[in-house]
N, C-alpha and C positions, 0 to 999 in steps of 0.2 A: 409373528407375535402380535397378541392383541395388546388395548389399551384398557386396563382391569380400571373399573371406578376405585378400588381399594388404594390398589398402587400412586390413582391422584391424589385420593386425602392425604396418604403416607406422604407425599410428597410438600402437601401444602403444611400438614405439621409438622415436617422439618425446614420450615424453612422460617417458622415463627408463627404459625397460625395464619389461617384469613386476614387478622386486622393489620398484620406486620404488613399487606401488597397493597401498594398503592395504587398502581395501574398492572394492566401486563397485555403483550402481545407474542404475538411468536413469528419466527422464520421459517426456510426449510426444515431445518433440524431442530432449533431449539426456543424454548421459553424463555422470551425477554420479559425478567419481572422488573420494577423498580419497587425497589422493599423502603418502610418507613426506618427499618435497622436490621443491616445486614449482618450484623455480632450474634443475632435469634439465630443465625442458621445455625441447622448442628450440620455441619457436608460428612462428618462420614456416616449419620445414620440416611442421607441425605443419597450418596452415592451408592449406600447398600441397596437400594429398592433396586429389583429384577430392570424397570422401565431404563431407570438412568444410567445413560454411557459418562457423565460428567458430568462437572459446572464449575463457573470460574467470573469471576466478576469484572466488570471495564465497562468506562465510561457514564461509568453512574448505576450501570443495570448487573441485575444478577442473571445468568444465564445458564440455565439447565439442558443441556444437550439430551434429548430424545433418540432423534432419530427420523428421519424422512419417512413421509406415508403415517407416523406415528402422531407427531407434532401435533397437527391439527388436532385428532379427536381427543389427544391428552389436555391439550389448551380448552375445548366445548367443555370437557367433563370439570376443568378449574373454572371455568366461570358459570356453570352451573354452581357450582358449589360455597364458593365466594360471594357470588351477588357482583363481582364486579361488573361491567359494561364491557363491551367490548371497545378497545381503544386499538386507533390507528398509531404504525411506525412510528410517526413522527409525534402523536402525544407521548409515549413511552420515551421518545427523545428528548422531549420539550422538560417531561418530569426527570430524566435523567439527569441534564443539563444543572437543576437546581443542587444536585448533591455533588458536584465538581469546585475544585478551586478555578483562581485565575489561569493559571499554567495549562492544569488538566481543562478547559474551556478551551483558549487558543489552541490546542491541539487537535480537539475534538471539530473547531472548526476547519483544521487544513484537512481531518480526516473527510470530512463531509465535503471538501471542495476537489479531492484530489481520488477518492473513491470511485464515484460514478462516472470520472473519463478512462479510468483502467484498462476497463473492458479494450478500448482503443487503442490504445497505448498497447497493451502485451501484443494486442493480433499485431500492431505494427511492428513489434519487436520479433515475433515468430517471421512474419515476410521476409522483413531484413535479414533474418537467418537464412531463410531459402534461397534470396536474392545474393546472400553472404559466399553460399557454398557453391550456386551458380558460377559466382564471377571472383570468387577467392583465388589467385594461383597456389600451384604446390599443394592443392585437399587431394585431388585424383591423379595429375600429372604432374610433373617434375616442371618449377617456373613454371606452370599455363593452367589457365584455368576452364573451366568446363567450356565458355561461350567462347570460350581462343582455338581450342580443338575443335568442338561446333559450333560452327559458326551462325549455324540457322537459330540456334538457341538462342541466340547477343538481343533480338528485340523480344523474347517474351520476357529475357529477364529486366528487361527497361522499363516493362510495363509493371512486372512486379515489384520493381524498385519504387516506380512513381507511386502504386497503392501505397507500399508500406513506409514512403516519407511523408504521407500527405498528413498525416496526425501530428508531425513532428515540425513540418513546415508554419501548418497552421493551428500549433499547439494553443497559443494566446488564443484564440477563438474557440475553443473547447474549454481551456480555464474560465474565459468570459462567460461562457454560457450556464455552468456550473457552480461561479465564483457567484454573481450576480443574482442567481437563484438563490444562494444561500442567502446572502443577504438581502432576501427580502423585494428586491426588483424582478424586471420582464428579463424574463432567459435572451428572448430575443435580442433586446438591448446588447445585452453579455456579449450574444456571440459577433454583432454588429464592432463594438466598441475592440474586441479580439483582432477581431479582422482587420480593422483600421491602422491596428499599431503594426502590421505586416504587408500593409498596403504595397502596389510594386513600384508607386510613386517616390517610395522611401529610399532611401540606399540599406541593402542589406545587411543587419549587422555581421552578419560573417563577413560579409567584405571590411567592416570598420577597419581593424588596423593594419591592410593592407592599403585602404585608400589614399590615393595622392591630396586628395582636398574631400573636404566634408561638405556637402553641400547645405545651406542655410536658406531659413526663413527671413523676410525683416519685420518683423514686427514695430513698427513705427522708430526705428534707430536700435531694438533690443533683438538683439539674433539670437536663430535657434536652429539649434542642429536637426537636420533632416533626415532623420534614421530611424532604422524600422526595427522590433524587440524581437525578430526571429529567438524560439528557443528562450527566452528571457522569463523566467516565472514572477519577479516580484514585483515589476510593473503593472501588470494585469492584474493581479490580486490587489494593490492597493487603487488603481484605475476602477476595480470593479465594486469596490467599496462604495468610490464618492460615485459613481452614478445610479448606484442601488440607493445612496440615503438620498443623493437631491431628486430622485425619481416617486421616494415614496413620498419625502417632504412637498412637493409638487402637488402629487396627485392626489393627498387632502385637501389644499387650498384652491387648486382651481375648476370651476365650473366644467359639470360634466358634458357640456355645448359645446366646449373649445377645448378638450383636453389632449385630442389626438393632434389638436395645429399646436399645442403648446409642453404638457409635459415630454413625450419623447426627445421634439428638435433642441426646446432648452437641454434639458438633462446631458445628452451627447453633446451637444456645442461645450458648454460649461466643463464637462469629463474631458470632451478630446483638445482643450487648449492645455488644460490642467496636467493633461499626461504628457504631452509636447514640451510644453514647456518647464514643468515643476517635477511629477510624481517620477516621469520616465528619468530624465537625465541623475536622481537621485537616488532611486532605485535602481538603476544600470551599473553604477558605482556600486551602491553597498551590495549590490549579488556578485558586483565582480572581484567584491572584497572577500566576501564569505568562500568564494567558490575557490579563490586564489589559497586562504587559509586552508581549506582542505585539502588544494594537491600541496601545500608546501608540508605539511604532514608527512603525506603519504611520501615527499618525493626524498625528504630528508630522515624522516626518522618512521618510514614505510612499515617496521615491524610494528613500530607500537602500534600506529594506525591500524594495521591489519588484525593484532590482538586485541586492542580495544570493542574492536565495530565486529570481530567476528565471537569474539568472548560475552558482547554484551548484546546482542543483536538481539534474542532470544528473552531477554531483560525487559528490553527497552516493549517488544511485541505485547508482555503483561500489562505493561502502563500505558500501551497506545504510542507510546511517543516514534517510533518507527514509520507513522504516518510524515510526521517533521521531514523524512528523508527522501521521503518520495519528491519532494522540494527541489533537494539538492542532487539527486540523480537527473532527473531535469537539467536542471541546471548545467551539469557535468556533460551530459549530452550535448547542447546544446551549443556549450562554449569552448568543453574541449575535445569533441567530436569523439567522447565515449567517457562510462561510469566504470569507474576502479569500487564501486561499493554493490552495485547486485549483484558481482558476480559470487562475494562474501556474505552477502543475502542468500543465496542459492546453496550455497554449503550448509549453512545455517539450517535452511530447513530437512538437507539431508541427515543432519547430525541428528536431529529432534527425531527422524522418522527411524532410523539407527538405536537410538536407547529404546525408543517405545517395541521394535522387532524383538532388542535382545531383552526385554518385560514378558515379551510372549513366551520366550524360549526356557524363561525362568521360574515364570508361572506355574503352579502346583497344574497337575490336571484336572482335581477337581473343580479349579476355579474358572472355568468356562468363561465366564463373564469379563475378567481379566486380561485371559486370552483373546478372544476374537477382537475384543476393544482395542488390545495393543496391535492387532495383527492387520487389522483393517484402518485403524489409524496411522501406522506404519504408510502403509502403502500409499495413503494421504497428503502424507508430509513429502514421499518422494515424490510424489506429484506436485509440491509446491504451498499446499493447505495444513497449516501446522498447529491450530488452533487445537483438533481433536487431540495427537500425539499431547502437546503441552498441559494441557488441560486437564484432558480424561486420564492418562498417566504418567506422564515425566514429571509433574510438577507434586500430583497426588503422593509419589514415592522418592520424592526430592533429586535422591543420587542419581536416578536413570537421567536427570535435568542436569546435571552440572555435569555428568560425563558428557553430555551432548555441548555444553558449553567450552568444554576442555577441546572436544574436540573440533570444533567451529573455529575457534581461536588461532588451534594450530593450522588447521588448514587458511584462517582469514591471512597469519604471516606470511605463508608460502604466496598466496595470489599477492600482496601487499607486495614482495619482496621482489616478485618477479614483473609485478605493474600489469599486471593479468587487467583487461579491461574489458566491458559488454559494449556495444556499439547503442543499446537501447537497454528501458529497460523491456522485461521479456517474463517467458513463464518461471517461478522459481523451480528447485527441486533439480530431481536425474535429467527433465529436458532444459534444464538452464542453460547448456554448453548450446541450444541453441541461437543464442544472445550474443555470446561470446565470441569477438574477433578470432577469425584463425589461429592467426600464428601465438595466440593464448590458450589455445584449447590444450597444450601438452602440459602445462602447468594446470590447468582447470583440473582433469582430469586426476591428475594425482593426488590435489586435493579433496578431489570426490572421495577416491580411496581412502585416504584418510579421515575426510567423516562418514563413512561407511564404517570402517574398523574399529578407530580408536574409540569414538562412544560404545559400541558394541560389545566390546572388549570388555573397557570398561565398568560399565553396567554390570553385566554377567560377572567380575571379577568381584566387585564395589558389594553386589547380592549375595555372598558367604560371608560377609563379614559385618553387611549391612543389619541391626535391631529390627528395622522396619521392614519385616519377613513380609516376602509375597507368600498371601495364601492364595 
């Protein structure tokens, strides 16, 4: 398929004209616009052009899914035609930013802090699968696991364990590096300051409440506990806060002659008593408050939990706020050596990839466009990428979107009820169950089924009685 010049004006006059686009930039797939008023759009004459698989708004921007290969030359032919400039990622972020509230801002920052370590975190979570199924008893043999039977296999799997713990060992130092960029300081610093609070010097938090005595600082008669934030999220974020502002407040005021002998060593000296003493032991507490309130949910009244988180999962992904979690799965890792929430994340997106299937199957023949969208979005979402499924159709036709919530829900009770848990987080979607502790995987499963069906079902049942006819 080409990119017709026709198909881009069509597009920029649906979406308010030239002067409605403030800036714009694009991704693989789609055009990130920031509009002066996103009420101009009209999305269904919008979504009818031959070019558009979708679009759907977050975080400030409006975003027109293309299509890969495509993107590009649709983007040249709108700033041909606009006069806009070509603007990088982060101006179209910068100008996004200004159309968000307070709430939608702190969000958009965990999103920007916890995104770009992803990548590390899933591969760590896929190893730890491999490493899972290695040395799981009772997956191949009865009591014994693969490296018990072969035994020559016992140190590859050591090695592969050691890869796939080392992101989660030295998690704070990957926050630091990401955290501290965001706000505005040397990445360097970040992953420095990360590092520090995991030092081996420390006592390990996982050892904390088995240890006999805590070892101390003396700080001229003021003690301080000598403990390391292994696995610990909200330390680091606020640690990486005050060395990003006293680093940039620094390195305006001092002489560019002496700025390597003086901004760095201050900035760190000043951050690392600050976390020792104040940010850490305070934020240790309130993560271990927050993390304590979500298993006492899950541990007491497990169904609502599981209905609420897996009912509304798909909700919260429209408004971003689903980034907020990535937090507390962390968190849940780290402290209770596994997440009871991605493994209801992972339904989640099966359910979305489920309605948009049974959209393909419902779809008139004529409507091609329809079809392949649902059918290739589909396959997206079981892969764990739900954005296209949501956007380009479950949301566009409402009900195919609330059958996949209905059934997310049901399946979020079942894992909630059964305490189904992931050891990491990991890939979402059909390889999710690679995340997932063994002896969960027989509950995992069944709840797959049921977000395979019930949305399916659904949908397809929902579509004879549905007003809003797929053509």
């Amino acid at each position: 398929m080409s990119v017709k010049r026709e198909d881009v004006l069509e597009i920029i006059e649906a979406i308010g004209g030239k002067d409605n686009i403030r800036t714009a930039t694009h991704c693989v797939t789609r055009l990130r616009l920031v509009l002066n008023d996103e009420k101009k759009v009209d999305k269904e004459r919008l979504e009818a052009i031959d070019l558009v698989k979708g679009s759907f708004s977050s975080n400030g921007q409006f975003q027109v899914v293309i299509g890969q290969g495509l993107v590009n030359k649709a983007y040249q032919i709108l700033a041909e035609e606009t006069g806009i400039e070509h603007a990088s990622k982060q101006d179209v972020k910068d100008a996004a930013t200004q159309n968000l509230n307070p709430l939608q801002r702190a969000i958009k920052v965990l999103a920007d802090i916890f995104i770009p370590i992803l990548p590390a975190i899933v591969t760590a979570g896929l190893l730890m699968g491999l490493n899972n199924i290695l040395t799981g008893p009772g997956i191949f043999y009865d009591e014994k696991s693969v490296i018990d039977v072969h035994k020559q296999w016992a140190d590859f799997a050591s090695i592969i364990n050691l890869i796939a713990n080392t992101a989660f060992v030295f998690l704070p130092g990957l926050i630091g590096w990401s955290a501290v960029k965001r706000f505005g300081g040397s990445p360097l610093l970040g992953i420095v300051l990360g590092l520090m609070l995991v030092h081996p010097d420390l006592l390990n938090a996982w050892s904390y409440a088995s240890a006999e005595k805590i070892p101390t600082w003396n700080l001229f008669g003021f003690e301080v506990d000598k403990i390391g934030y292994q696995g610990q999220v909200l330390p680091i974020l606020f640690a990486s806060y005050l060395l990003a502002k006293i680093e940039m407040f620094l390195d305006k005021r001092v002489h560019d002659s002496i700025k390597l002998l003086v901004v760095a060593p201050v900035a760190l000296l000043i951050t690392g008593f600050a976390a020792f003493v104040l940010i850490g032991p305070v934020t240790f507490f309130i993560g271990n408050m927050l993390t304590d309130s979500v298993v006492w949910v899950f541990d007491h009244v497990s169904w609502l939990g599981g209905l609420l988180y897996g009912g509304l999962y798909a909700v919260m992904v429209i408004t971003g706020m689903h980034h907020t979690f990535l937090a507390v799965d962390l968190q849940l890792v780290g402290s209770e050596g596994g997440t009871f929430l991605w493994p209801i994340l992972a339904l989640s997106n099966i359910a979305q990839g489920s309605a948009a299937l049974a959209m393909m199957v419902v779809a008139k023949k004529e409507n091609e466009k329809l079809r392949g969208l649902a059918g290739t979005s589909a396959i997206s979402a079981y892969l764990g990428i739900t954005e296209p499924a949501m956007f380009g159709v479950n949301l566009r036709y409402r009900y195919p979107f609330i059958s996949a919530l209905i059934g997310s829900a049901i399946g979020g009770v079942l894992l909630a009820m059964t305490g189904t848990k992931a050891f990491s987080i990991g890939v979402g979607g059909l390889p999710g169950f690679l995340s997932i502790i063994p002896e969960y995987w027989l509950p995992f499963f069944i709840g797959m089924g049921i977000c395979i069906v019930v949305p399916f079902v659904l949908t397809i049942v929902w579509s004879k009685f549905s007003k809003n006819e797929v053509v």
